[in-house]
C-alpha positions as CSV (number, residue, x, y, z in Angstrom):
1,X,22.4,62.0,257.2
2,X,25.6,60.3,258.4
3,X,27.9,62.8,260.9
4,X,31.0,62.8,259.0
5,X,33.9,65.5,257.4
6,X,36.0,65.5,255.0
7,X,39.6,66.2,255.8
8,X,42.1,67.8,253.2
9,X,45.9,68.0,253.9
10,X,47.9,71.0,252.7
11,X,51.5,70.8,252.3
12,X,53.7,73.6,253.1
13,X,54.1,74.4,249.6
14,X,50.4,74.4,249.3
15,X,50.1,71.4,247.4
16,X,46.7,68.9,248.2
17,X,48.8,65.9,249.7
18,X,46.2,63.7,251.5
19,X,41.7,63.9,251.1
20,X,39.9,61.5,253.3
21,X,36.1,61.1,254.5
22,X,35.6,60.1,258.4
23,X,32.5,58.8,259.6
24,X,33.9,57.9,263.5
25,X,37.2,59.5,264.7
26,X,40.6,60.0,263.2
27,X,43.9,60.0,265.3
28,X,46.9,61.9,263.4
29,X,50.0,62.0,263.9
30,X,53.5,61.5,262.6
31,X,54.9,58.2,262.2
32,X,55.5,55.5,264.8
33,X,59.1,53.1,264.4
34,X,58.0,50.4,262.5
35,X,54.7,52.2,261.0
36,X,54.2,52.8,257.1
37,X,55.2,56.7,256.0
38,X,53.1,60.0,256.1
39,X,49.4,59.3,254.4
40,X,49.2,56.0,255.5
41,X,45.9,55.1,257.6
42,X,45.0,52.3,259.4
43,X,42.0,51.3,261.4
44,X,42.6,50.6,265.2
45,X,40.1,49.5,267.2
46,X,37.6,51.7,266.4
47,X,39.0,54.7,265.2
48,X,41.6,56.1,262.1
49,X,45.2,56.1,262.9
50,X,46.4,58.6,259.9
51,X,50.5,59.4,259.7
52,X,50.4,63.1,258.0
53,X,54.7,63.2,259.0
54,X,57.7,61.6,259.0
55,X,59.6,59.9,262.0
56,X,62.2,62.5,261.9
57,X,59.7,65.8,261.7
58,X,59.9,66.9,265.6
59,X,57.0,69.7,264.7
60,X,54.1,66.8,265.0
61,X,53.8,64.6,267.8
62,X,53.7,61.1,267.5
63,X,49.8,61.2,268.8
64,X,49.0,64.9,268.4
65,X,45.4,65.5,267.0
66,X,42.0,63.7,267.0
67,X,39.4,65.0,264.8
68,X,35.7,63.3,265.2
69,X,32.3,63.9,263.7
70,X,29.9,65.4,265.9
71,X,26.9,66.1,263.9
72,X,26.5,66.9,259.8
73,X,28.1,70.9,260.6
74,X,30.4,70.6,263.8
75,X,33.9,68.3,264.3
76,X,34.9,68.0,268.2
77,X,39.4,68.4,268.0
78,X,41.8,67.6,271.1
79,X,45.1,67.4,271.3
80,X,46.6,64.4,272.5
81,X,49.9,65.8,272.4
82,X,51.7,65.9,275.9
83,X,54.5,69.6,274.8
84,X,52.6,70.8,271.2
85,X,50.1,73.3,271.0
86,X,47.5,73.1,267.9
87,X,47.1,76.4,266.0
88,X,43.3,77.3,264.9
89,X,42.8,79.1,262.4
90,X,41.3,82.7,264.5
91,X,41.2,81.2,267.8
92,X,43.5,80.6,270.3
93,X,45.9,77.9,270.3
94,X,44.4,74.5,271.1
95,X,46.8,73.3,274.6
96,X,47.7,69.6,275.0
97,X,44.9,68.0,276.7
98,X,42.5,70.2,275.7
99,X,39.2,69.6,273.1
100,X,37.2,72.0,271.5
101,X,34.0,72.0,268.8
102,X,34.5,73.5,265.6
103,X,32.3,74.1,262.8
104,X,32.1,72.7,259.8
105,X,34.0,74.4,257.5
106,X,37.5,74.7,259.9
107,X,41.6,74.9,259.4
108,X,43.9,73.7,261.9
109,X,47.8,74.0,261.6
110,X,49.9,71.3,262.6
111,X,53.5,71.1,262.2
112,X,54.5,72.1,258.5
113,X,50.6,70.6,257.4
114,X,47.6,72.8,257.0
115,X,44.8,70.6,257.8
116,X,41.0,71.5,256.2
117,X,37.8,70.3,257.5
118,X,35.1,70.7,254.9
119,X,31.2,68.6,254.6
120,X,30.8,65.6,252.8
121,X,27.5,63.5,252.5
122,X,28.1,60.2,253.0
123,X,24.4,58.0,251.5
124,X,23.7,55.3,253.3
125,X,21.7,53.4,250.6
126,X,23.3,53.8,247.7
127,X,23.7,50.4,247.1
128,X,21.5,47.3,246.7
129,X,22.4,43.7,249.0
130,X,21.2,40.6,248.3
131,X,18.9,39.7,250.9
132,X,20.9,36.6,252.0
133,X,24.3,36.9,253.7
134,X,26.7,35.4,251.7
135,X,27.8,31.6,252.7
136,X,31.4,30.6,253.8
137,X,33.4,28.2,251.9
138,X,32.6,24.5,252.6
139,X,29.3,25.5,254.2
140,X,27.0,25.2,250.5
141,X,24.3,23.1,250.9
142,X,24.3,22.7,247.2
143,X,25.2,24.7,243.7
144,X,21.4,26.3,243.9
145,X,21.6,28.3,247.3
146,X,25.2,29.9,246.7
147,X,23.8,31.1,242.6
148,X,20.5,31.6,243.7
149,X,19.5,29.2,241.0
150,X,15.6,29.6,241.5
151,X,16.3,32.9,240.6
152,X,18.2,32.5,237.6
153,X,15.7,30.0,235.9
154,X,12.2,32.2,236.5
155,X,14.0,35.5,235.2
156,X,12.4,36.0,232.0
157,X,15.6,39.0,230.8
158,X,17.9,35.9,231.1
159,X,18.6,34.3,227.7
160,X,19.2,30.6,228.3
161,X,22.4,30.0,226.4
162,X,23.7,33.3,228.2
163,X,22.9,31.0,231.3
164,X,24.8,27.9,229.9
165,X,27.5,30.2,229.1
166,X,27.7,31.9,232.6
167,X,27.6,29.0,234.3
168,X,30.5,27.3,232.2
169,X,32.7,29.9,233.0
170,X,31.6,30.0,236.8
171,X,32.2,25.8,236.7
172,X,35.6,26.7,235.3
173,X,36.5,29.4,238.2
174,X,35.2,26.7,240.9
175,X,37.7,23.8,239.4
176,X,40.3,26.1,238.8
177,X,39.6,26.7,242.8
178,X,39.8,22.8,243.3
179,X,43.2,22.5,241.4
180,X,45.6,25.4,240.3
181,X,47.0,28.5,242.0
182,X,45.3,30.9,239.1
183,X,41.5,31.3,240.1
184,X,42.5,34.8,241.0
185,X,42.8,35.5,236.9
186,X,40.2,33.3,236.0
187,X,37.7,35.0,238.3
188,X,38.5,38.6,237.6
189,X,38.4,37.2,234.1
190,X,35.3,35.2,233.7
191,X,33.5,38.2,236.1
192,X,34.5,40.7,233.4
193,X,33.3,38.1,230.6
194,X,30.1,37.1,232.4
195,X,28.7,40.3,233.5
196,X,30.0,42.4,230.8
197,X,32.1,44.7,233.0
198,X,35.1,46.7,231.7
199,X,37.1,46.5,235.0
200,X,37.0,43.3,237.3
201,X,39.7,42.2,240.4
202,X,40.2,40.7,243.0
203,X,41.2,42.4,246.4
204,X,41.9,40.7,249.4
205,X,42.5,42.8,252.8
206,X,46.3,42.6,254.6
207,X,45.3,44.1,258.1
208,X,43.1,47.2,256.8
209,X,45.1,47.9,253.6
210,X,43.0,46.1,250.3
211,X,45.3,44.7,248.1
212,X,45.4,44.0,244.8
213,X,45.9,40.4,243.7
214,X,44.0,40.0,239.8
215,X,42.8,42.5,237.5
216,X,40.9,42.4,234.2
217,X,40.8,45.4,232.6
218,X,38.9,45.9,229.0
219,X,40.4,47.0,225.9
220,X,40.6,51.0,225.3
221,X,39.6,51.8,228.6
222,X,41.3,55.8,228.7
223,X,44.1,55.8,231.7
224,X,43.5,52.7,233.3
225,X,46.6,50.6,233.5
226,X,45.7,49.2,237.0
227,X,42.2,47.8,238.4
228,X,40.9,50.4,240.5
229,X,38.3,49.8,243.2
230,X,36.0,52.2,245.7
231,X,37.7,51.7,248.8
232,X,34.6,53.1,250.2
233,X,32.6,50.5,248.5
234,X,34.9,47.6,249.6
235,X,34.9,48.8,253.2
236,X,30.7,48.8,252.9
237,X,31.3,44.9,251.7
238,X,33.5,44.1,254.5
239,X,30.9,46.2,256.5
240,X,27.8,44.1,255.6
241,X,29.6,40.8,254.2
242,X,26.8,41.1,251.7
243,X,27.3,41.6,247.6
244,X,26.6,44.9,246.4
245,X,26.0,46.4,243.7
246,X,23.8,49.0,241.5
247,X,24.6,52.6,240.3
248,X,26.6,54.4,243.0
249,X,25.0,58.1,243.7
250,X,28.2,58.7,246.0
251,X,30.3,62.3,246.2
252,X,32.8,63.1,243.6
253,X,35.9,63.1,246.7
254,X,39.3,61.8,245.6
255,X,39.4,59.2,247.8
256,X,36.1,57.2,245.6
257,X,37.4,56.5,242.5
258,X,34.0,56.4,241.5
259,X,33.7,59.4,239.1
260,X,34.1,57.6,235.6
261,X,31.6,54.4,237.3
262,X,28.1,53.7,235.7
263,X,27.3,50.6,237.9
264,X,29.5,48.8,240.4
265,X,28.8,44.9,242.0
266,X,31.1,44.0,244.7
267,X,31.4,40.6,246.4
268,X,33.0,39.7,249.5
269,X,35.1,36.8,249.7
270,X,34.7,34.7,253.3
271,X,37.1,32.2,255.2
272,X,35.9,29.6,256.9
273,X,34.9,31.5,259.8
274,X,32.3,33.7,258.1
275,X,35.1,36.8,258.3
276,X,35.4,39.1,255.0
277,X,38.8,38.5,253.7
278,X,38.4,40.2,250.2
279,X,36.5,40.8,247.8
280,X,35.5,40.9,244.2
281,X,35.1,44.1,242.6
282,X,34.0,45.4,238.8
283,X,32.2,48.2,237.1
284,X,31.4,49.2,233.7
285,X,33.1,52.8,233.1
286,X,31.6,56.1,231.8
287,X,34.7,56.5,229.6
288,X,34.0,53.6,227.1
289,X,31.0,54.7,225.1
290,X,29.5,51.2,224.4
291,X,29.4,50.7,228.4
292,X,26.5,53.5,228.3
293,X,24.1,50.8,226.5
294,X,24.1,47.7,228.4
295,X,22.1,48.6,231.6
296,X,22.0,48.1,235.0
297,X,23.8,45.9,236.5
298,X,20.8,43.4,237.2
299,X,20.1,41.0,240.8
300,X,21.1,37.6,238.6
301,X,24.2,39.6,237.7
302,X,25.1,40.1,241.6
303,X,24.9,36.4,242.0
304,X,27.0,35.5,239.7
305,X,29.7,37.5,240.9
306,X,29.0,36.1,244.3
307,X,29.8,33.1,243.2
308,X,32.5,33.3,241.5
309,X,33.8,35.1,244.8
310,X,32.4,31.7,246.5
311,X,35.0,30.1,243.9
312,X,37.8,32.0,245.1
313,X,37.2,31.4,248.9
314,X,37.1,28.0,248.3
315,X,40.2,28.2,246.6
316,X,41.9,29.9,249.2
317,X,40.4,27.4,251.7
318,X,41.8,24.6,249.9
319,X,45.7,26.4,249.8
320,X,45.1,27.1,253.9
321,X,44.6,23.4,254.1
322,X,47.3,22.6,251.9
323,X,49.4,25.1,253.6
324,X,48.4,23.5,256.8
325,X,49.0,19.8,255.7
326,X,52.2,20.1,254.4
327,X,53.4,22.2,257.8
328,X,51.7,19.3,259.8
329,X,53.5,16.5,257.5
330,X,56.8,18.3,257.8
331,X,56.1,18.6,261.6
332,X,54.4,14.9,262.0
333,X,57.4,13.5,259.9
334,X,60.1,14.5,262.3
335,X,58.2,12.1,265.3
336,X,56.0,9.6,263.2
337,X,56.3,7.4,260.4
338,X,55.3,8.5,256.8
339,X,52.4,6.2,257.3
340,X,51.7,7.5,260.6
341,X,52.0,11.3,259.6
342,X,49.3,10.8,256.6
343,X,47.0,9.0,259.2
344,X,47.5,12.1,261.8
345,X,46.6,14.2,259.0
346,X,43.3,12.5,257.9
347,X,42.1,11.7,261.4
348,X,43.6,15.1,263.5
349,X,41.5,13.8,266.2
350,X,44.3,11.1,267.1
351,X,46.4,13.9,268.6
352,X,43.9,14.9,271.3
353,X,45.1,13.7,274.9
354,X,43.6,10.5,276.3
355,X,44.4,7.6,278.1
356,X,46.5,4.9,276.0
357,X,48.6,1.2,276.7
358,X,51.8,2.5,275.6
359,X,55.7,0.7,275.8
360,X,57.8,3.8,276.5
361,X,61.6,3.3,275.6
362,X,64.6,5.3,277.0
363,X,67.8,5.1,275.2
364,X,71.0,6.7,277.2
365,X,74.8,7.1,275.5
366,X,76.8,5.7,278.3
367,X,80.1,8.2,279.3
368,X,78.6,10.8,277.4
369,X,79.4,13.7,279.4
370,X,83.3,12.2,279.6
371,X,84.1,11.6,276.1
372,X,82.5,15.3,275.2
373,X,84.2,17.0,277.5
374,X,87.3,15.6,275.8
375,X,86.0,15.3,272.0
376,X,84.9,19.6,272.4
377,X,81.9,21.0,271.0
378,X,82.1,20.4,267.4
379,X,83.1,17.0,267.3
380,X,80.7,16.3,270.2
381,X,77.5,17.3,268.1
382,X,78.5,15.5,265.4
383,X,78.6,12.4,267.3
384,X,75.4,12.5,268.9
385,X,73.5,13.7,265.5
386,X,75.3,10.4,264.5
387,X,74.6,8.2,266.8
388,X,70.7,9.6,267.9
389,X,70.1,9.2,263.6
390,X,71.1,5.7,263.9
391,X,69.1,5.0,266.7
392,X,66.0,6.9,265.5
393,X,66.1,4.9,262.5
394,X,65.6,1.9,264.5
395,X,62.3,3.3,266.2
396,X,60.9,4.4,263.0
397,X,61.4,1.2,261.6
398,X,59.4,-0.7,263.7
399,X,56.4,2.2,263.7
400,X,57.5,3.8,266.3
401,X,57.5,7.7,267.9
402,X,60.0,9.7,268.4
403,X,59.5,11.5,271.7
404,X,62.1,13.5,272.4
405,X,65.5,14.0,272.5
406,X,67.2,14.8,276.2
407,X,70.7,15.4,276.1
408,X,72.2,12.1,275.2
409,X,68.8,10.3,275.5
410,X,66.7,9.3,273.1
411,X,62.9,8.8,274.0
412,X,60.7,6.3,271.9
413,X,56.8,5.1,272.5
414,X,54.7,2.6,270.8
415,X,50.7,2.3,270.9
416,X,50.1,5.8,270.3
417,X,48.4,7.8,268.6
418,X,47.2,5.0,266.7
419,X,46.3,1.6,268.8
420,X,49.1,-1.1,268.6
421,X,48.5,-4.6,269.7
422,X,52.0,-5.5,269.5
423,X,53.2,-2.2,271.1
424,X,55.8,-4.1,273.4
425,X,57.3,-6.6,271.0
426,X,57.4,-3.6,268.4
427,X,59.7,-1.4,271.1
428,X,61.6,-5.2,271.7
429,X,62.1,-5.5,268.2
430,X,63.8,-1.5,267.7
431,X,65.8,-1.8,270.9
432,X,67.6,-5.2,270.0
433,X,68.2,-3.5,266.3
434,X,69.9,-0.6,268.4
435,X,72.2,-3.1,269.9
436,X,72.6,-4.6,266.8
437,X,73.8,-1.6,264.8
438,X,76.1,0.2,268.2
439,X,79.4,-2.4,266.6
440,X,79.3,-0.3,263.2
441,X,78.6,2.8,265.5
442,X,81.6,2.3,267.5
443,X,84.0,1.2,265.3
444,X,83.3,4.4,262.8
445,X,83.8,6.6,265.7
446,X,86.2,5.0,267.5
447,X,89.4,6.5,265.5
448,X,87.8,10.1,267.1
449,X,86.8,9.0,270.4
450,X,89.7,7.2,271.0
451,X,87.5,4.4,272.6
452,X,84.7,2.5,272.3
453,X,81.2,3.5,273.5
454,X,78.1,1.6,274.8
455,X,74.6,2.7,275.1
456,X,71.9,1.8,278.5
457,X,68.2,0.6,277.6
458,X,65.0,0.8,279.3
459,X,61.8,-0.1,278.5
460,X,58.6,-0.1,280.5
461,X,54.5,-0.6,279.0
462,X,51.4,0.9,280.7
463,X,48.9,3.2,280.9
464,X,50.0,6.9,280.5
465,X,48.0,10.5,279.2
466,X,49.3,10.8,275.8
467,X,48.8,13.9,274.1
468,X,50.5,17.4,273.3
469,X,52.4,18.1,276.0
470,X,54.1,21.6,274.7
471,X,52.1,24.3,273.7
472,X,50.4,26.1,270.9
473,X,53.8,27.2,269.7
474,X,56.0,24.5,269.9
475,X,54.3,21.1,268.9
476,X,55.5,18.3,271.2
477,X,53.5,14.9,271.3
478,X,54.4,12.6,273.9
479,X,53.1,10.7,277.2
480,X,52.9,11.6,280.9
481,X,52.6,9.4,284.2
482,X,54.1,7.2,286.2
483,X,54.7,4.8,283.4
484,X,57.1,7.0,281.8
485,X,58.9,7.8,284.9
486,X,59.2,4.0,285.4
487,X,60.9,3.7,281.8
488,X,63.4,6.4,282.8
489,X,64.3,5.1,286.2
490,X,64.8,1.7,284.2
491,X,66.8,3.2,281.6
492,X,69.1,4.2,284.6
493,X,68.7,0.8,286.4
494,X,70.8,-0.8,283.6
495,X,74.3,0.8,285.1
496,X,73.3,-0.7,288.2
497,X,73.0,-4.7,287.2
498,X,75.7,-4.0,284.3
499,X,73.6,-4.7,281.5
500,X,72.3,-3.2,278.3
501,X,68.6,-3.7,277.9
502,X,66.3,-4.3,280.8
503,X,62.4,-4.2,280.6
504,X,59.8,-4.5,283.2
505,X,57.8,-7.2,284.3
506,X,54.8,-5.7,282.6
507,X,56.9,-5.4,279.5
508,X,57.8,-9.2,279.5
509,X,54.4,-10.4,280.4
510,X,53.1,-8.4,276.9
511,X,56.0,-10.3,274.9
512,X,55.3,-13.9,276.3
513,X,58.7,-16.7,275.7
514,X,59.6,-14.9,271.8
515,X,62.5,-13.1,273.3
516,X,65.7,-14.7,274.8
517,X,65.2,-12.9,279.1
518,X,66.1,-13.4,282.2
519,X,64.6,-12.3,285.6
520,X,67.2,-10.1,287.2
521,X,65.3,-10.1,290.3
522,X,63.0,-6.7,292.3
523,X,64.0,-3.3,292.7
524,X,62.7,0.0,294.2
525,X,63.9,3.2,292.4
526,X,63.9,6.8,293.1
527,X,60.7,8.3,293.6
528,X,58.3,5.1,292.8
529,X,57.1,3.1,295.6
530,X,56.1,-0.3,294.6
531,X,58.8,-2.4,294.1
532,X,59.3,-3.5,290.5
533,X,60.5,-6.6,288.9
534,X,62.9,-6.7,286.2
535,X,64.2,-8.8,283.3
536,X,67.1,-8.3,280.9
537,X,66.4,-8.9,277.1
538,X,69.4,-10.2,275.0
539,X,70.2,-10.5,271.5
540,X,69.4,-14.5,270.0
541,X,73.5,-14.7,269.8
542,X,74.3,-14.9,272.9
543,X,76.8,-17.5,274.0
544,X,75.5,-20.5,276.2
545,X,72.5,-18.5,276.7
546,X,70.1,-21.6,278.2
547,X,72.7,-22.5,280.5
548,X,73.6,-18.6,281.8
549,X,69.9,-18.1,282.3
550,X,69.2,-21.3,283.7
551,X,71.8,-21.2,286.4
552,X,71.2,-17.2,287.2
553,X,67.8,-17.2,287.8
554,X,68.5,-20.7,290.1
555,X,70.7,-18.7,291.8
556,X,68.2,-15.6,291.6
557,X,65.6,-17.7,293.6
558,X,68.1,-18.9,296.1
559,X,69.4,-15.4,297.0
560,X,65.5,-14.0,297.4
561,X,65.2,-17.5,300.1
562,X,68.1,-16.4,302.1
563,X,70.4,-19.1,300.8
564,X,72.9,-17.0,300.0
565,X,76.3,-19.8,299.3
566,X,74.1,-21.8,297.3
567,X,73.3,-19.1,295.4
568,X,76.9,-17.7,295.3
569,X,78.7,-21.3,294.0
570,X,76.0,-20.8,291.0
571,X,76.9,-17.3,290.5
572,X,80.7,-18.0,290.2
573,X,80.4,-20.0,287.8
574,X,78.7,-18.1,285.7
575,X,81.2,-16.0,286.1
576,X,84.3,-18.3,285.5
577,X,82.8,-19.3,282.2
578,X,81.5,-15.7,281.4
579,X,83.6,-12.6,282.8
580,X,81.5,-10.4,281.1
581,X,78.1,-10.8,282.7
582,X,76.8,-7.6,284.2
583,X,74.2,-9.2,286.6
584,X,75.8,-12.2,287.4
585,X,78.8,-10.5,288.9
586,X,76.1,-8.2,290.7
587,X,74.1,-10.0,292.2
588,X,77.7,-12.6,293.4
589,X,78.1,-9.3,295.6
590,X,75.0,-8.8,296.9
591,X,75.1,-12.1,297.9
592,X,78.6,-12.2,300.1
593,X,77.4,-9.0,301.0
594,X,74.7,-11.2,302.9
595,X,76.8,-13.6,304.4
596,X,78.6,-10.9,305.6
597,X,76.0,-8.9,306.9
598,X,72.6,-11.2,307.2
599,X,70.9,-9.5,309.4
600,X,71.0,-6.7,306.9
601,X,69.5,-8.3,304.0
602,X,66.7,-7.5,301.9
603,X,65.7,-9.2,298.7
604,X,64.2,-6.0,297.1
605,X,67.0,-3.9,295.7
606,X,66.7,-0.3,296.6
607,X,68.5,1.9,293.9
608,X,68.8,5.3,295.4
609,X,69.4,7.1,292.2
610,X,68.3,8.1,289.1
């Protein structure tokens, strides 16, 4: 026999409030900020937590008593309260911190509650399992092992069209779970239908609280407007993850609900993991006079309730997965492509970090932090949502990913998740559609800003560690290394030569002659090195583009051979016939710098800032 007590709660007006059976210890006390009211139990850790008062009642503490089983005739009581004394009934008071044995039967007072401990048997085998632990959803090897089909077929009691019929029904639960939201009814339904029960539902547990979710409940059953279930019974299925079921030979105490039973089958209902999540629950009733005359509930019986829980498990797999696909597409959808997001969610795999070719793309508002300081907060947010829509739109629309947003900088990469061959002319493509758009841009805005507004581009391709680089509660895809660092420093490189869009060397040699360039010449930025070549990309429109380049990068390979007025009389032309160009006009300067100062030349710009 099991060590256990039954404990009864007395109010003060000596009413029975509360009747529970313990089989390991119970913790009481009065209720916690944020816990359910007086009654309520929970399990925690591996003991009761039972609230016998409100928050308010100052009489109990908020972890006063524990009561535990000790053998089938003693209970061991302390009191965990720190100030409150326990009152037993013709002993001395119990002190804080102290324990005591007391037989079983005892009364203790506490607060306004007279508490009685009184014997209960609790069986251990009053219940038959199936042999075989029941199998989690998407882990059937086939229709036969989750039925028991074998079974089925050699039981000689089983009429054959009560078989067709049975399994109808069970095919109807199981596509039900494929497709709709109502398997709950059509379980608790067909499991009432199939195994002629007069009360079926389905339970499933919410922390250690069993809750209700589908009843079927037959015709003229006295009192009943609600499924009922054992609780002890559903605890024993969550215990042994096993179906249960036979004639239950368990105590008459409150708590059973099992009075009125003549058979009871239970079946748990697993996640993915194996864990009991719920469970299915019926039993034919004592009170309806034809439930007398059909028998045991019988082992094929069991199974069929079984799987019919199997049904619903796989129906609530299915809505987890759906749950989970649409929170990934609404999550993917905000960085990726539609296409991309369906890809991510069918192949998961993609999102795992690994080393990938990417073209990274930085995208900065130029005299950002001046216009908003004038423009204020409101208008200011407005602006950037704007413009950063705008410019997203672009990336997206040559398959791109959004990274990130940093301030006023937009972040944009290409050949990841999924491979890219084209990666670099892809990132090309959205960054001279960027320029492209920024007239529209500025002229909508410009009655607000008072000015127009330009934007700085950088673009670098290599190999970086692409992956999620946030954390298990904030999603944030994206790559890491020095090739993104390079991107950045390039991005910031544009103020410096006066341009709009410069990629590097690697960049250009991915895109080949289908893009109107220039070689602005070598530089060394902040933080990286190896010196990196640079060349501007341009839209197709530009003016006299043959001849600018043509005479620049002349000009370019004079300055990097020390023939600096050579390389100057090019450069001035340039700029007599185009004001306007960024890196001419630079690189004029660094040249009469050189004249000026030779001895302190170097061809390789060094850019000390970001």
């Amino acid at each position: 026999m099991t060590a256990a007590f039954q404990l009864r709660v007395i109010d003060e007006e000596r009413r029975p409030v509360f009747t529970g059976d313990y089989t390991k210890r119970v913790e009481i006390g009065r209720q916690d900020r944020g816990e359910s009211g007086p009654f309520s139990q929970r399990l925690v850790g591996d003991h009761w937590r039972l609230v016998i008062a409100p928050l308010t009642e100052d009489t109990v503490s908020r972890h006063h008593l524990s009561l535990e089983p000790v053998s089938e005739n003693r209970v061991r009581v302390r009191n965990d309260s720190k100030t409150l004394a326990i009152r037993l009934g013709g002993l001395e008071d119990l002190r804080p911190g102290e324990s005591i044995e007391l037989p079983i039967p005892s009364q203790i007072l506490l607060g306004k509650k007279l508490l009685r401990i009184v014997a209960v048997e609790i069986p251990t085998g009053d219940l038959n399992e199936l042999p075989e632990p029941t199998v989690p959803p998407g882990a059937f090897e086939n229709l036969a092992t989750q039925v028991g089909a074998m079974n089925l077929l050699e039981s000689r009691s089983t009429d054959p069209a009560a078989m067709i019929r049975w399994l109808r029904a069970a095919m109807e639960v199981l596509q039900a779970a494929a497709t709709s939201s109502d398997f709950f009814d059509k379980a608790a339904q067909a499991a009432a239908e199939m195994v002629g029960l007069d009360s079926a539902s389905v339970w499933l547990l919410k922390g250690d609280r069993w809750v209700l979710q589908a009843q079927e409940v037959a015709p003229g059953l006295p009192g009943v407007n609600q499924a009922s279930a054992s609780k002890r019974v559903l605890d024993k299925v969550r215990q042994r993850a096993k179906t249960l079921w036979d004639r239950p030979e368990i105590s008459n105490s409150a708590t059973h609900s099992l009075d009125s039973v003549a058979a009871v089958v239970a079946a748990p209902i697993l996640n993915r993991q194996g864990e009991v999540i719920g469970a299915l629950y019926g039993d034919r009733s004592l009170l309806i006079p034809a439930s007398r005359n059909r028998g045991e509930i019988t082992e094929v019986q069991a199974r069929l309730v079984e799987l019919l829980a199997g049904g619903i498990a796989a129906g609530l797999e299915r809505l987890r997965h759906e749950q989970a696909v649409v929170a990934a597409r609404v999550q993917f959808e905000q960085f990726f492509t539609p296409d991309l997001a369906r890809q991510l969610e069918r192949q998961p795999d993609l999102l795992k970090g690994r080393e990938s070719e990417v073209t990274l793309l930085f995208c900065d508002i130029r005299g950002f932090s001046r216009i908003s300081e004038r423009l204020g907060p409101a208008w200011t947010v407005d602006w950037i949502n704007d413009v950063m829509g705008v410019l997203s739109d672009s990336v997206l629309d040559h398959q791109g990913v959004l990274v990130d947003y940093i301030g006023d900088e937009l972040m944009a990469m290409w050949g990841a998740p999924s491979e890219q061959p084209d990666h670099a002319t892809l990132a090309c493509q959205a960054a001279l559609e960027m320029l492209a758009k920024l007239p529209d841009l500025a002229a909508k805005w410009k009655p607000i800003l008072e000015e127009d507004f330009d934007v700085g581009i950088g673009i670098n391709t290599g190999t970086a560690r692409v992956g999620n680089t946030g954390t298990a509660r904030k999603f944030k895809y994206g790559p890491l290394g020095n090739t993104v660092n390079l991107a950045s420093r390039v991005q910031g490189v544009t103020k410096h030569f006066k341009a709009r869009l410069i990629i590097t060397g690697q960049t250009r040699a991915q895109i080949g002659e289908s893009f109107d360039a220039r070689r602005l010449g070598k530089v060394r930025v902040v933080n990286i090195a190896e010196p990196v070549e640079l060349y501007e990309l341009v839209p197709g429109d530009h003016p006299d583009w043959a001849t600018v380049r043509q005479n620049y990068e002349e000009a370019l390979d004079h300055f990097e051979a020390a023939r600096f007025r050579p390389a100057a009389r090019l450069l001035a032309n340039i700029q007599v016939n185009h004001p306007n160009d960024g890196p001419s006009l630079i690189l004029l300067s660094r040249a009469i710098n050189a004249l000026c100062e030779p001895e302190r030349f170097e061809p390789v710009w060094t850019i000390g800032t970001k």
